[in-house]
Jmol script that loads the backbone (N, CA, C; Angstrom):
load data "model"
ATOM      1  N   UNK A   1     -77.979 -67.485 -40.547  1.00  0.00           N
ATOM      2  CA  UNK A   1     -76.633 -67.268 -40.050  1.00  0.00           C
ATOM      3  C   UNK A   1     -76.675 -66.133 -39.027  1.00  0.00           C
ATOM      4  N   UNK A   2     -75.789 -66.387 -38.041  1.00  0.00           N
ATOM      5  CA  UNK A   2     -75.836 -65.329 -36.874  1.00  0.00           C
ATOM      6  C   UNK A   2     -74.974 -64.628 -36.691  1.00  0.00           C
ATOM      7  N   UNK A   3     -74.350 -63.644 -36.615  1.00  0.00           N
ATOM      8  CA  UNK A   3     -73.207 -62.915 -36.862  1.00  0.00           C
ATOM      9  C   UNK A   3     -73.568 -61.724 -35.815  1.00  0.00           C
ATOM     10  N   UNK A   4     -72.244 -61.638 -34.956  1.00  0.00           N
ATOM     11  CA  UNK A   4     -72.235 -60.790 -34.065  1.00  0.00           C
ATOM     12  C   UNK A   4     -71.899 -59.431 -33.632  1.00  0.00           C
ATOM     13  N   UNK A   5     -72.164 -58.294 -32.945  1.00  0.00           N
ATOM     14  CA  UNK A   5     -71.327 -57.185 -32.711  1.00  0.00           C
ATOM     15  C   UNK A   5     -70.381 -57.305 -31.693  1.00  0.00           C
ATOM     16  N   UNK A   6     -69.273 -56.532 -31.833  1.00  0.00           N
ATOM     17  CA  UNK A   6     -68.180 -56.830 -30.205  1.00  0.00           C
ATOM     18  C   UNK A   6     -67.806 -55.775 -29.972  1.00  0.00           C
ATOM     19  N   UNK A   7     -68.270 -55.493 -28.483  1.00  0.00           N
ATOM     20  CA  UNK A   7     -67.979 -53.943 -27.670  1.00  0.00           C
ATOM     21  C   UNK A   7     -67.113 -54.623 -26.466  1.00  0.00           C
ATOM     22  N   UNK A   8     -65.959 -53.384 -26.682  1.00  0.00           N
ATOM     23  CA  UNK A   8     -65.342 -53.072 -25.588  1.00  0.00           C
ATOM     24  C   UNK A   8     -65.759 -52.668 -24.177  1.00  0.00           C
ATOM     25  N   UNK A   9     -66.587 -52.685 -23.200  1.00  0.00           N
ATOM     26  CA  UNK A   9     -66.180 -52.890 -21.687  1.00  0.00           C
ATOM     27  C   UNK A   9     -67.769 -52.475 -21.512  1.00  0.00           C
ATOM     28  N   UNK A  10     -68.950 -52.394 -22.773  1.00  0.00           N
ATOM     29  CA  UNK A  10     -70.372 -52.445 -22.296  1.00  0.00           C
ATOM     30  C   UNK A  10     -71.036 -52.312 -23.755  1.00  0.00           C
ATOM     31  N   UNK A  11     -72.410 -52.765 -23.801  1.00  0.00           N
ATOM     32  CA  UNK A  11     -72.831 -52.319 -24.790  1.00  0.00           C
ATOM     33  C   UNK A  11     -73.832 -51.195 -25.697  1.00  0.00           C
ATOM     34  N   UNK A  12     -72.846 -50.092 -26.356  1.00  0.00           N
ATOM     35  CA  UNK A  12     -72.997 -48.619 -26.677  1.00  0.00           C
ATOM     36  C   UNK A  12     -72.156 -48.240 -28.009  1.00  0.00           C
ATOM     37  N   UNK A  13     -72.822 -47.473 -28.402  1.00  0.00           N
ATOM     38  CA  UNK A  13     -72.421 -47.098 -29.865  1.00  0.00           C
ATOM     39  C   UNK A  13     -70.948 -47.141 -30.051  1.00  0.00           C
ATOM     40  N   UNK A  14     -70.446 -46.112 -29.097  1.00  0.00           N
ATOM     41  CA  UNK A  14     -69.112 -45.905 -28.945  1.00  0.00           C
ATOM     42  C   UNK A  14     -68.238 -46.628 -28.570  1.00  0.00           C
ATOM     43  N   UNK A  15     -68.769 -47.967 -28.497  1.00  0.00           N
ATOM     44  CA  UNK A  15     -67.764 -48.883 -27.925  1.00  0.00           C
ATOM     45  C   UNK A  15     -67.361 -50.151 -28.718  1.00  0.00           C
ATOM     46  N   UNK A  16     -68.379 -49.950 -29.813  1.00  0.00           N
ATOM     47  CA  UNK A  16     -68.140 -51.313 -30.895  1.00  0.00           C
ATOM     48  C   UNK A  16     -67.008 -50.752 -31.488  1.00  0.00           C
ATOM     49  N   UNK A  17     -66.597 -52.158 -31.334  1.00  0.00           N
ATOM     50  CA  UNK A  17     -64.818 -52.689 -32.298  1.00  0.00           C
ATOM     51  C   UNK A  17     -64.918 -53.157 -33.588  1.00  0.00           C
ATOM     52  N   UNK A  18     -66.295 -54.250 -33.542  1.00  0.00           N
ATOM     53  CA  UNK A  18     -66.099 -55.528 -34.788  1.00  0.00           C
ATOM     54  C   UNK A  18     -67.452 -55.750 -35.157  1.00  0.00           C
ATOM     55  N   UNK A  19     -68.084 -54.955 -36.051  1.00  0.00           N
ATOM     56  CA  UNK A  19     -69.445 -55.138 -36.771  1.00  0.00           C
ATOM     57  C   UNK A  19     -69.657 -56.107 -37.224  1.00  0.00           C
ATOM     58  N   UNK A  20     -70.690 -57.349 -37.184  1.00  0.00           N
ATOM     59  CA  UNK A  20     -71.060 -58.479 -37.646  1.00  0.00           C
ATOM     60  C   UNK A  20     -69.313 -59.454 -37.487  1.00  0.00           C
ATOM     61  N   UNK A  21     -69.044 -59.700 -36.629  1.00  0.00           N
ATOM     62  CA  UNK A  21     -67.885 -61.067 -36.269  1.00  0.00           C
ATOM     63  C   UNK A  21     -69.002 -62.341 -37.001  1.00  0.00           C
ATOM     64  N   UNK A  22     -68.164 -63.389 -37.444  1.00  0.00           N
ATOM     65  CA  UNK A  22     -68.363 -64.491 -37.825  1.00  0.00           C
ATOM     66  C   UNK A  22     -67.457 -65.118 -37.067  1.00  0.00           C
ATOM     67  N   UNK A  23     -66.478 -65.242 -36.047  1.00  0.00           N
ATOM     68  CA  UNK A  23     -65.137 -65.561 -35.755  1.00  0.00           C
ATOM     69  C   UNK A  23     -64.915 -65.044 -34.172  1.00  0.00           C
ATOM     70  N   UNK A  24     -64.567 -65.597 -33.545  1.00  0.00           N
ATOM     71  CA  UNK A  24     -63.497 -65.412 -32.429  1.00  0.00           C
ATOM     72  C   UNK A  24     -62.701 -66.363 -32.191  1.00  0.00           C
ATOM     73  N   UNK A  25     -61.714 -65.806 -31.302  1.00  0.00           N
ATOM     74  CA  UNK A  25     -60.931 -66.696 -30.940  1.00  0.00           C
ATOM     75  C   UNK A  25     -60.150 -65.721 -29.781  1.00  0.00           C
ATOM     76  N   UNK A  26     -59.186 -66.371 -28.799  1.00  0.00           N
ATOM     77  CA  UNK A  26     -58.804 -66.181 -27.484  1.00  0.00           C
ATOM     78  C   UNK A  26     -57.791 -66.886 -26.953  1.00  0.00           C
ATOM     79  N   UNK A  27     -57.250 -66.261 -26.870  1.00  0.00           N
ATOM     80  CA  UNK A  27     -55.721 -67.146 -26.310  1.00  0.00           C
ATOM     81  C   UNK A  27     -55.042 -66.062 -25.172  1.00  0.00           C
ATOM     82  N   UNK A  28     -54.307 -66.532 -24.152  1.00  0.00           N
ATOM     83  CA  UNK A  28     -53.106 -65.696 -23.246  1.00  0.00           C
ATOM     84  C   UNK A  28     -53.116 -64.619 -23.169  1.00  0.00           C
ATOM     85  N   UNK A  29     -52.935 -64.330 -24.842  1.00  0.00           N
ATOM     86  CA  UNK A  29     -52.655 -62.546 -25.261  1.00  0.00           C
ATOM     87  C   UNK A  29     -53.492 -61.469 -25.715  1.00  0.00           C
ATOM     88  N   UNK A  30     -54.662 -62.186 -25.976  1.00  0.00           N
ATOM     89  CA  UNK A  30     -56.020 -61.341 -26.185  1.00  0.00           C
ATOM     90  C   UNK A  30     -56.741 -62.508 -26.626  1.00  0.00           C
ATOM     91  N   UNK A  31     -57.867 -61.582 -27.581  1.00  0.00           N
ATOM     92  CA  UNK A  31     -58.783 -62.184 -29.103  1.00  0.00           C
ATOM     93  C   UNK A  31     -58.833 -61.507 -29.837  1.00  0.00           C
ATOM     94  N   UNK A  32     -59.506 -62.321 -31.228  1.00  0.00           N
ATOM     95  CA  UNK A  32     -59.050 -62.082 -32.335  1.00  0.00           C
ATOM     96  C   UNK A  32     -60.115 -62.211 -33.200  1.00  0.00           C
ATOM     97  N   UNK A  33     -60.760 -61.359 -33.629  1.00  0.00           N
ATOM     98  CA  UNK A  33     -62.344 -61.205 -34.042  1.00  0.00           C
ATOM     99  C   UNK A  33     -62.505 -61.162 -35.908  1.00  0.00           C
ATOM    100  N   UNK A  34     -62.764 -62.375 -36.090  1.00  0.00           N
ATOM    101  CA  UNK A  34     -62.756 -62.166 -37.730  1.00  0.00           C
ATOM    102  C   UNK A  34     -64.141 -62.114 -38.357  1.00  0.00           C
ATOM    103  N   UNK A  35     -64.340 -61.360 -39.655  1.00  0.00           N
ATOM    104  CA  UNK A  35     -65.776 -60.908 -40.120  1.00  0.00           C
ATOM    105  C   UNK A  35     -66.027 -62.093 -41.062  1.00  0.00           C
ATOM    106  N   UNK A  36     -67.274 -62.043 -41.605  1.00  0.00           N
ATOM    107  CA  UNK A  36     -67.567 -62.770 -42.478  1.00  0.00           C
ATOM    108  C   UNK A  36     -66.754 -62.627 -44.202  1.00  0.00           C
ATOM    109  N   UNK A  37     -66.244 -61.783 -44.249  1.00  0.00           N
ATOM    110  CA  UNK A  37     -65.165 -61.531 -45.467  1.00  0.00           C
ATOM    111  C   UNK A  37     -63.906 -61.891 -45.490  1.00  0.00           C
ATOM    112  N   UNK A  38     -63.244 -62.197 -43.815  1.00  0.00           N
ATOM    113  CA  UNK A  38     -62.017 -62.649 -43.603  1.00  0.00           C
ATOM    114  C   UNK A  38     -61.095 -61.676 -43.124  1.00  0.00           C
ATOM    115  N   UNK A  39     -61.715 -60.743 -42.897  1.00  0.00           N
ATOM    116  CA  UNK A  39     -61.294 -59.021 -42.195  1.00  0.00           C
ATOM    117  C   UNK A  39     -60.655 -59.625 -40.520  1.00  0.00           C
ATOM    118  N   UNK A  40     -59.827 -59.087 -39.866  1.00  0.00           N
ATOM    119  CA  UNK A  40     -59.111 -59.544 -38.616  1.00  0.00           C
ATOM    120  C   UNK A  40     -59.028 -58.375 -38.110  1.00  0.00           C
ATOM    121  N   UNK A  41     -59.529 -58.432 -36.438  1.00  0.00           N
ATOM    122  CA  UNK A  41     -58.562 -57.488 -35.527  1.00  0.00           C
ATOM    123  C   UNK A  41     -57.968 -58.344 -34.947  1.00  0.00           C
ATOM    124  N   UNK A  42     -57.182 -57.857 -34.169  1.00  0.00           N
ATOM    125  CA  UNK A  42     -56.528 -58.607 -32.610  1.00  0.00           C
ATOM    126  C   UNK A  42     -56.521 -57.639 -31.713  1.00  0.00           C
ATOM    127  N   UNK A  43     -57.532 -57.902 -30.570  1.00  0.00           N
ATOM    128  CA  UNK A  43     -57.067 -57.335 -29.498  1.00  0.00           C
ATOM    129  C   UNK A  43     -56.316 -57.728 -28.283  1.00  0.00           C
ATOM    130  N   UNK A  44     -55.152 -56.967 -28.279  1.00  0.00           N
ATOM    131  CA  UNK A  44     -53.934 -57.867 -27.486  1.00  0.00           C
ATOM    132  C   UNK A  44     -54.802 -57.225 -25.573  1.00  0.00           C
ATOM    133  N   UNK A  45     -54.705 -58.638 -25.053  1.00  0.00           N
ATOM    134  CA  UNK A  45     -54.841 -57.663 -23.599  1.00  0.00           C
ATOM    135  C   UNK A  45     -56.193 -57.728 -23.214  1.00  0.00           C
ATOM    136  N   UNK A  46     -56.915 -58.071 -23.924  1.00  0.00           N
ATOM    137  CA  UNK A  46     -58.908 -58.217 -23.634  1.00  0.00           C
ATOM    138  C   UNK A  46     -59.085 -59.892 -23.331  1.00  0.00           C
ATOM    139  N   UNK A  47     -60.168 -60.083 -22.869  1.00  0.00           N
ATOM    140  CA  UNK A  47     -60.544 -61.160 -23.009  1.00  0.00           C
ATOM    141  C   UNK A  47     -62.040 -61.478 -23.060  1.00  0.00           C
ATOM    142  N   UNK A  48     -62.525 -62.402 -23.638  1.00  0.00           N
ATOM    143  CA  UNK A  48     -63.937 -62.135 -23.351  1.00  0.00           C
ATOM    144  C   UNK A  48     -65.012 -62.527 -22.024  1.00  0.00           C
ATOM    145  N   UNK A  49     -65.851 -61.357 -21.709  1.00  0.00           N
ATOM    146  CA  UNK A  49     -66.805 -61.030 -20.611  1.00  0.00           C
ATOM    147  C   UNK A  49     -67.616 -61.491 -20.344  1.00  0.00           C
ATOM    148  N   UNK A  50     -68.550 -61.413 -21.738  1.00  0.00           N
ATOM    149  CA  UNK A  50     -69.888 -61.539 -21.630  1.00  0.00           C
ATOM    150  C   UNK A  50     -70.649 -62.224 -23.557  1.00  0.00           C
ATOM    151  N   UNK A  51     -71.214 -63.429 -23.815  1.00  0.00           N
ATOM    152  CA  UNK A  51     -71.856 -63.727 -25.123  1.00  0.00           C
ATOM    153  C   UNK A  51     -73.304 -63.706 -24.514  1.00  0.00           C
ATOM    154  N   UNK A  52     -74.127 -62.652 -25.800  1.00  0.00           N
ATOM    155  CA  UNK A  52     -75.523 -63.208 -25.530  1.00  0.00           C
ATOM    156  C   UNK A  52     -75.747 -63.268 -27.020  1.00  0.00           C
ATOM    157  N   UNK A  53     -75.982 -64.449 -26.826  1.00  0.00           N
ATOM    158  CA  UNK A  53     -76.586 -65.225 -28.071  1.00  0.00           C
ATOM    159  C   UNK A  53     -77.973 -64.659 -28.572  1.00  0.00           C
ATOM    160  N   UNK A  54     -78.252 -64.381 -27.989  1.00  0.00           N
ATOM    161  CA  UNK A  54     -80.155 -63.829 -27.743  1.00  0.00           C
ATOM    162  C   UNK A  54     -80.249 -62.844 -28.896  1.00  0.00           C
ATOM    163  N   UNK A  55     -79.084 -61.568 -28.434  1.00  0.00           N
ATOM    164  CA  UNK A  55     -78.984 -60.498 -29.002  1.00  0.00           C
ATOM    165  C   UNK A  55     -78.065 -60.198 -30.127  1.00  0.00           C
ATOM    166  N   UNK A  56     -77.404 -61.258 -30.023  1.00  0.00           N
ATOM    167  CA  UNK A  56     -76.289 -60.992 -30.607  1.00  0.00           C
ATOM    168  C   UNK A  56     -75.338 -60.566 -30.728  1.00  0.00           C
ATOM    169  N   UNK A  57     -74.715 -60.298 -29.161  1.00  0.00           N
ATOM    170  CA  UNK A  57     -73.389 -59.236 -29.102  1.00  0.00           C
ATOM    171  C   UNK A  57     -72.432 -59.815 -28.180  1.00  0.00           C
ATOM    172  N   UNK A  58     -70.981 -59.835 -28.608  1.00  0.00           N
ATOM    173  CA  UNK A  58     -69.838 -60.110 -27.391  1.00  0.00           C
ATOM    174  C   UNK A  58     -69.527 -58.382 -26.801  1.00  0.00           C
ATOM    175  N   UNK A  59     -68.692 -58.915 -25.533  1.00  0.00           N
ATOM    176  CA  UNK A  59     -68.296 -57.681 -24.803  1.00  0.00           C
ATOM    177  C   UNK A  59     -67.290 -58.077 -24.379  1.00  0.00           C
ATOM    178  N   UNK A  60     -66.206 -57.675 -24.872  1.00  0.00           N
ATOM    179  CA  UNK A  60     -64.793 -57.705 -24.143  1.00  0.00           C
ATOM    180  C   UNK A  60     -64.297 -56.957 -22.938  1.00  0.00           C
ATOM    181  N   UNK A  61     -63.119 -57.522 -22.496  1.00  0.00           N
ATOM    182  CA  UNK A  61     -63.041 -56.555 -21.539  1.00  0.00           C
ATOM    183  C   UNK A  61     -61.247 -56.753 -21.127  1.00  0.00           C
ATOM    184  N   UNK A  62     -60.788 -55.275 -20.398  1.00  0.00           N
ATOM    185  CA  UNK A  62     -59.744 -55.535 -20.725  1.00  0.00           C
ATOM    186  C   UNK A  62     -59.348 -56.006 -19.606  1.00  0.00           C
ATOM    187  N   UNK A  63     -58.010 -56.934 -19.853  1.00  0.00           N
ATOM    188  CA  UNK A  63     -57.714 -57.807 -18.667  1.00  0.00           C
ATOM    189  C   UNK A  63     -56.323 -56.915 -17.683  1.00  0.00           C
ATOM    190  N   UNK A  64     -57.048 -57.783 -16.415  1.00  0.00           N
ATOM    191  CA  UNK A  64     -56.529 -56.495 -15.148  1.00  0.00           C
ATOM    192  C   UNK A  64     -54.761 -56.464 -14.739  1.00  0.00           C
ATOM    193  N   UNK A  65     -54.186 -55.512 -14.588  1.00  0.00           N
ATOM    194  CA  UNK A  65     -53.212 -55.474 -14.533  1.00  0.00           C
ATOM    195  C   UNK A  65     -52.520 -55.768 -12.925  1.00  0.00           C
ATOM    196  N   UNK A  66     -51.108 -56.742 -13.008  1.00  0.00           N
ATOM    197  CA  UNK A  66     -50.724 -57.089 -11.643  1.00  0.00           C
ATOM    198  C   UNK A  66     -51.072 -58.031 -10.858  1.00  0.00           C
TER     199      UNK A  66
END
end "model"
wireframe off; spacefill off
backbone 0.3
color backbone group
């Protein structure tokens, strides 16, 4: 099973949101990153950037204003 990390706008300690995701999802208003326990964020306003499967990590990013 592959389970992912998700950083906000690069990937660095300080920037992970969502330790091991099992889950995304993405719509209009952001995404919505669920763990393997059933744990939820939502981030309103991001969207996603960048998946490397390789490594195992998403990178969100926040979406541009105007």
């Amino acid at each position: 099973m592959c389970l992912s990390n998700v950083y906000v706008n690069e990937k660095e300690e300080g920037k992970l949101v969502v330790e091991e995701a099992a889950r995304i999802t993405s719509d209009n208003q952001g995404v919505e990153v669920e763990t393997l326990l059933g744990e939820s964020r939502k981030l309103d306003g991001y969207h996603i950037w960048q998946v490397d499967l390789m490594d195992n990590y998403v990178i969100l990013r926040e979406n541009k204003k105007g």
